[in-house]
C-alpha positions, 0 to 999 in steps of 0.5 A, a space after each residue: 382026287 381033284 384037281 384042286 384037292 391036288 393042288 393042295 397037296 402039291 402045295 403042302 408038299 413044296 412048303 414041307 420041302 422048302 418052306 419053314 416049320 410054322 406054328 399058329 396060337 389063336 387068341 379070343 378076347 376076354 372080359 366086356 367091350 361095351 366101348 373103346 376105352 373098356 379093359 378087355 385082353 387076349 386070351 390063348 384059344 384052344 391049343 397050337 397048331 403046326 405046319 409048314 408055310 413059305 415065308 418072303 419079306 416083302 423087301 424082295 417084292 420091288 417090282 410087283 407093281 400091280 400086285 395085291 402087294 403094290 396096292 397094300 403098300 400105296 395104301 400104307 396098310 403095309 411097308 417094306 418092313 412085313 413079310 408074305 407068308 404062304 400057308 396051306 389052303 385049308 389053314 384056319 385064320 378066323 379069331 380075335 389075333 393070331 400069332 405066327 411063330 417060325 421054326 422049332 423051336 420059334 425064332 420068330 413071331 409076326 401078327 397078321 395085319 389086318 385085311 392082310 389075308 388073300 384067299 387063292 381058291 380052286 373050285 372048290 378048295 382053297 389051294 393057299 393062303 397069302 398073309 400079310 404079316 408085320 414081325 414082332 420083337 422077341 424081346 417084346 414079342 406080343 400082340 396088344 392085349 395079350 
């Protein structure tokens, strides 16, 4: 095995130690988008998947000047309210939205922000993913379009 294949396992093995339980529902888009007033929503692609992530919120990240976080925040593409979820490298985070639910059963769902996703690769695989996330209100709890 190689180093980085390693690497991974490693990983998946702290996230399955102290991590929490993270399931991910992908969404396409259905119906026509000819323009940005047409009707078009989310719609569940393909079925869930389950695995283990370290979750931080980004309040306990005071100090990182320099980071990719203190760049995000100066920016206001993020604020002190999202979080930082760790996943395994060879998680899947292409398609139109995706929902990340913690725990079994869920406790609580975030959506990606977007350009909120920094790929950590070894050559040749990707050890983890770091996602920005922003928590979603279980009571409302869905992703514009759903």
């Amino acid at each position: 095995m190689a180093l980085w294949d390693s690497m991974l396992v490693d990983f998946k093995i702290i996230a399955n130690s102290y991590g929490e339980i993270v399931r991910l529902k992908y969404f396409a888009i259905s119906g026509t988008i000819s323009g940005y007033d047409d009707n078009a929503s989310l719609k569940q692609s393909g079925g869930d998947v389950w695995t283990s992530g370290l979750i931080f919120p980004l309040s306990n990240a005071a100090g990182a000047k320099g980071s990719s976080e203190a760049v995000l925040l100066e920016q206001g593409k993020i604020t002190y309210d999202d979080s930082v979820i760790y996943l395994p490298g060879d998680t899947g985070l292409s398609g139109a939205a995706i929902r990340i639910g913690t725990g079994s059963p869920i406790e609580e769902e975030y959506q990606i922000i977007n350009l909120g996703v920094d790929d950590h690769p070894g050559a040749p695989t990707t050890v983890y993913r770091k996602v920005f996330a922003r928590k979603l209100g279980m009571t409302l709890g869905s992703i514009i379009g759903e």
